[in-house]
C-alpha positions in Angstrom: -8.8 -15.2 -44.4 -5.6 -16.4 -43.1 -4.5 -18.6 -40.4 -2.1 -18.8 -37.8 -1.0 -21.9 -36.1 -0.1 -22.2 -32.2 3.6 -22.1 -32.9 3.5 -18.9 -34.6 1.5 -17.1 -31.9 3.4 -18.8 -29.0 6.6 -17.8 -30.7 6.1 -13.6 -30.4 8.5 -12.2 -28.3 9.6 -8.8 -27.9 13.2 -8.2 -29.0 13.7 -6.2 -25.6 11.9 -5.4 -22.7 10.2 -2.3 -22.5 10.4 -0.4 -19.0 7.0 -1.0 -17.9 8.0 -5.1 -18.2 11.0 -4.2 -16.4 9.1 -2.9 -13.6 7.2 -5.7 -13.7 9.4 -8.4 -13.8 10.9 -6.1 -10.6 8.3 -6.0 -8.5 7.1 -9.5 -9.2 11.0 -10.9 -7.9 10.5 -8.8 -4.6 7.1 -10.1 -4.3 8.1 -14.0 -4.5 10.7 -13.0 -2.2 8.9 -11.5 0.2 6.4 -14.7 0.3 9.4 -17.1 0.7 10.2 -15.4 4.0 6.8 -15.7 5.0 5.9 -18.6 7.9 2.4 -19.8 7.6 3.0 -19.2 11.7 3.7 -15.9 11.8 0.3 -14.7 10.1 -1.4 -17.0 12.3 -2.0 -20.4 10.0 -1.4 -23.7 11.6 
């Protein structure tokens, strides 16, 4: 049995991104972008 401690597992990163976490990492920038421009007045909130 071995053991890991919560360093060693936090620690793992990739070396590089692979193109689906590109994509990702994409689409979640235009996403918080697109919220910032959003006015809770605009959708109808008070």
């Amino acid at each position: 049995m071995t053991t890991t401690t919560a360093q060693e597992t936090a620690v793992r990163v990739p070396a590089r991104d692979t193109g689906s976490e590109i994509r990702r990492h994409e689409l979640a920038a235009f996403l918080r972008s697109r919220r910032e421009r959003i006015a809770p007045e605009r959708v109808g909130l008070p």
